[in-house]
C-alpha positions as a Python dict, from the first residue, in 0.01 Angstrom:
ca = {
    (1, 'X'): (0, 0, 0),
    (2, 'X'): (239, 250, 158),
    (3, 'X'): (160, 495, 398),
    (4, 'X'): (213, 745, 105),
    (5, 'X'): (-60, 572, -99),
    (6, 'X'): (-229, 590, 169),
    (7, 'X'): (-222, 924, 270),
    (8, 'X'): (-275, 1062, -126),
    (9, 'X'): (-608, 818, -155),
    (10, 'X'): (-780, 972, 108),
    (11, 'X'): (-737, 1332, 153),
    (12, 'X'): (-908, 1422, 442),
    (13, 'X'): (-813, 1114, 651),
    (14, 'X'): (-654, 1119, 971),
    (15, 'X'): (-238, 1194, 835),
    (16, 'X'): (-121, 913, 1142),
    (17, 'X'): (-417, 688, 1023),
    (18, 'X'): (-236, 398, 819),
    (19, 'X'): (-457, 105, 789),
    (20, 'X'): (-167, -125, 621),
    (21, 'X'): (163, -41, 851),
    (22, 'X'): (437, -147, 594),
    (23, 'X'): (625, 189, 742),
    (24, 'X'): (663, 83, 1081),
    (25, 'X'): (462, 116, 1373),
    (26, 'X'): (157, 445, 1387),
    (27, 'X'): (247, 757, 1585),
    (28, 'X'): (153, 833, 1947),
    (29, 'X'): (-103, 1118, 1946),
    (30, 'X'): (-28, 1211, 2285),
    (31, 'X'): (338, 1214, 2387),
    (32, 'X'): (370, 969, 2706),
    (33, 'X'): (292, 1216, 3029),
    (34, 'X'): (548, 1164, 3355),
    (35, 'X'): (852, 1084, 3172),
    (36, 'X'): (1040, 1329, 3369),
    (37, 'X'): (928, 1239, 3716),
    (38, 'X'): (1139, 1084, 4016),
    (39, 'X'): (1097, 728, 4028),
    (40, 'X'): (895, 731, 4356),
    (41, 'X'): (598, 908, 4191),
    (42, 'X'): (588, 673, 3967),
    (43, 'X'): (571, 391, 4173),
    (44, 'X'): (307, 554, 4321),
    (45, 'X'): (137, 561, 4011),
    (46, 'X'): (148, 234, 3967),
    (47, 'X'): (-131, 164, 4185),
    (48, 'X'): (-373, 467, 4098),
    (49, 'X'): (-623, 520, 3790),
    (50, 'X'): (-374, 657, 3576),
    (51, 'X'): (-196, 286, 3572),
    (52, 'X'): (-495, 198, 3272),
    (53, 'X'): (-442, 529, 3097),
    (54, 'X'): (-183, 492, 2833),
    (55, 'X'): (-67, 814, 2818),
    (56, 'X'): (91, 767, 3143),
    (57, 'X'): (473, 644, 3233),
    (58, 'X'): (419, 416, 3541),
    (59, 'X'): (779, 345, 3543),
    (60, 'X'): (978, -28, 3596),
    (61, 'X'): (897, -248, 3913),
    (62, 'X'): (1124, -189, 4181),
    (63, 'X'): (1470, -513, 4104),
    (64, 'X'): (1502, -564, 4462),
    (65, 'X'): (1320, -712, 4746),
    (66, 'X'): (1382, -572, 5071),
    (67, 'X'): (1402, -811, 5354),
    (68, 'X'): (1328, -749, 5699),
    (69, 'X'): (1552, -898, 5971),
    (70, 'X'): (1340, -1126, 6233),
    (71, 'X'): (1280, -939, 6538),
    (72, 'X'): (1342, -1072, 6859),
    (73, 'X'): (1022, -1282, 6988),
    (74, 'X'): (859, -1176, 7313),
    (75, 'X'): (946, -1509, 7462),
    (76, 'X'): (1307, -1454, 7443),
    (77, 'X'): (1294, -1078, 7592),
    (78, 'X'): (1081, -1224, 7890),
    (79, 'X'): (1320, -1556, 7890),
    (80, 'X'): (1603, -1324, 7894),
    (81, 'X'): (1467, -1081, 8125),
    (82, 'X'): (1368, -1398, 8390),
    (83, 'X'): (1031, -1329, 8390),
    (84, 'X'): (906, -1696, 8341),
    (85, 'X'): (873, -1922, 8614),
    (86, 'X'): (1104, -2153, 8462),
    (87, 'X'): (1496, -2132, 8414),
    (88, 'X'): (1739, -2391, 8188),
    (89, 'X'): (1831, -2671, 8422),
    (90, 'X'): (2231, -2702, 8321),
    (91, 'X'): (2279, -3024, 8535),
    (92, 'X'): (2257, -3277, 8250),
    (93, 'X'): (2484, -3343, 7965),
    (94, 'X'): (2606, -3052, 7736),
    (95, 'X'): (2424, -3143, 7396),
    (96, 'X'): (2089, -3201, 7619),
    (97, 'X'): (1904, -2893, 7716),
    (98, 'X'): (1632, -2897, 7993),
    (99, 'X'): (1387, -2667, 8189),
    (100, 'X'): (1341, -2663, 8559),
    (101, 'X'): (1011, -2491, 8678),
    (102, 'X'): (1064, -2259, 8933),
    (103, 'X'): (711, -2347, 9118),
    (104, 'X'): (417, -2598, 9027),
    (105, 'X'): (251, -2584, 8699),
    (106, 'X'): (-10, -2561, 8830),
    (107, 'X'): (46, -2227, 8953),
    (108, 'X'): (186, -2074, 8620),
    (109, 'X'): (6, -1833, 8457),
    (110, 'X'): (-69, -2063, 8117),
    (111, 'X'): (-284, -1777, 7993),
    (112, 'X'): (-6, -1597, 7897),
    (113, 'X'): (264, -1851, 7871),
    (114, 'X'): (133, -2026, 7610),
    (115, 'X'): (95, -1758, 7355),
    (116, 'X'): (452, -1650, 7411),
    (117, 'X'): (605, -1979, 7363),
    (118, 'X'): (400, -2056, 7023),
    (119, 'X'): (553, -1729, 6928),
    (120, 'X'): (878, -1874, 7097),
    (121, 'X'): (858, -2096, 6843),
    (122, 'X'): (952, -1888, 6538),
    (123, 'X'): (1252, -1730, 6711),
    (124, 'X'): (1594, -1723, 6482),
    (125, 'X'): (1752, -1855, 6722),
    (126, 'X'): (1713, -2197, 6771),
    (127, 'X'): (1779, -2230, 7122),
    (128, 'X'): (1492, -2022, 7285),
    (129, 'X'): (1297, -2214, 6973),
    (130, 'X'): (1371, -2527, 7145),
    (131, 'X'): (1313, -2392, 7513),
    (132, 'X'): (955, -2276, 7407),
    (133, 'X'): (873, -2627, 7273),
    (134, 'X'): (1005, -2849, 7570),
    (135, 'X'): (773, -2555, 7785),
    (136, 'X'): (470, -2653, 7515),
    (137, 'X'): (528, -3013, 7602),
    (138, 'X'): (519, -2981, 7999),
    (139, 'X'): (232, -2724, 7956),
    (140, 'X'): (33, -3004, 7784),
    (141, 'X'): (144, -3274, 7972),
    (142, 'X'): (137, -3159, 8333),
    (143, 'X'): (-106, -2877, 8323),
    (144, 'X'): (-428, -2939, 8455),
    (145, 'X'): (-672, -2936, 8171),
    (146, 'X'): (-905, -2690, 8282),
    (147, 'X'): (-635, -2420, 8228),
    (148, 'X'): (-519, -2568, 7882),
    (149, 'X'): (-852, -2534, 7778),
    (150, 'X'): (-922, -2163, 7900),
    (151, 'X'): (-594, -2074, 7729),
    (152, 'X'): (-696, -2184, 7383),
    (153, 'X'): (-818, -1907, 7227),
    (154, 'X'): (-536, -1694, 7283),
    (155, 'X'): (-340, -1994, 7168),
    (156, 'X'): (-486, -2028, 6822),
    (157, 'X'): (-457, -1653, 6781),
    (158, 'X'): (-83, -1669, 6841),
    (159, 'X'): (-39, -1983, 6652),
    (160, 'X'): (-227, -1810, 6366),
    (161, 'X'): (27, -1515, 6386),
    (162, 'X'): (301, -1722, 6413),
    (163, 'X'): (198, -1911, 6098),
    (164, 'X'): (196, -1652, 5891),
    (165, 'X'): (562, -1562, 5983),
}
């Protein structure tokens, strides 16, 4: 049955009504709203109400990703800025890289050195990455315990943050 048949056997049916489609697919009722709009409102769209409404033109996903350089971690600006009470000990070979501490451990303020170098950690450059690990390593090692353990919640926060990097 055409849509011609179909249209003569029932006279008062709906005209875009074609049960059997053998002419291609049914007319829109509604012409598609938004199809002049800038691209950003209808990316905005996207997200809204009008996204489950099919009378709406939501428009195609944006093609490109847009990647954000790595910023520079606050352990390198205070590294850089000698505001650590340890400096890179440049006595020993050139492929080996070491720390001297400045004063005792013991002393340091751990509180807020450790947090820095976890974040240290995930700096692009692999150098201060490295200098906040062997500062990790002497924290843990020569740090009286007592301090480690006061400094562990800001720890896991900043090793949370850093994780998600």
């Amino acid at each position: 049955m055409s849509c011609e048949r179909g249209k003569s056997a029932h006279k008062d049916a709906d005209p875009y009504k074609c049960h059997v489609f053998t002419c291609g697919c049914p007319k829109r009722r509604l012409p598609i709203l938004g199809t002049e709009d800038p691209d950003e409102c209808k990316s905005e769209r996207a997200f809204t109400i009008q996204a489950q409404q099919t009378v709406w033109d939501i428009g195609k996903p944006p093609t490109q990703v847009k990647h954000q350089p790595l910023q520079d971690t606050k352990f390198k600006r205070k590294f850089l800025e000698n505001r650590y009470p340890f400096h890179v000990n440049h006595s020993g070979t050139v492929s080996e890289t070491k720390i001297a501490w400045r004063n005792e451990i013991d002393k340091s303020p751990i509180d807020e050195l450790l947090p820095d170098a976890i974040e240290g950690l995930s700096d692009k450059h692999p150098f201060y990455a490295s200098i906040s690990h062997m500062v990790i390593v002497d924290i843990i090692k020569h740090a009286p315990p007592e301090k480690v353990i006061a400094a562990l919640p800001k720890f896991a926060l900043a090793f949370k943050k850093t994780a998600l990097l």
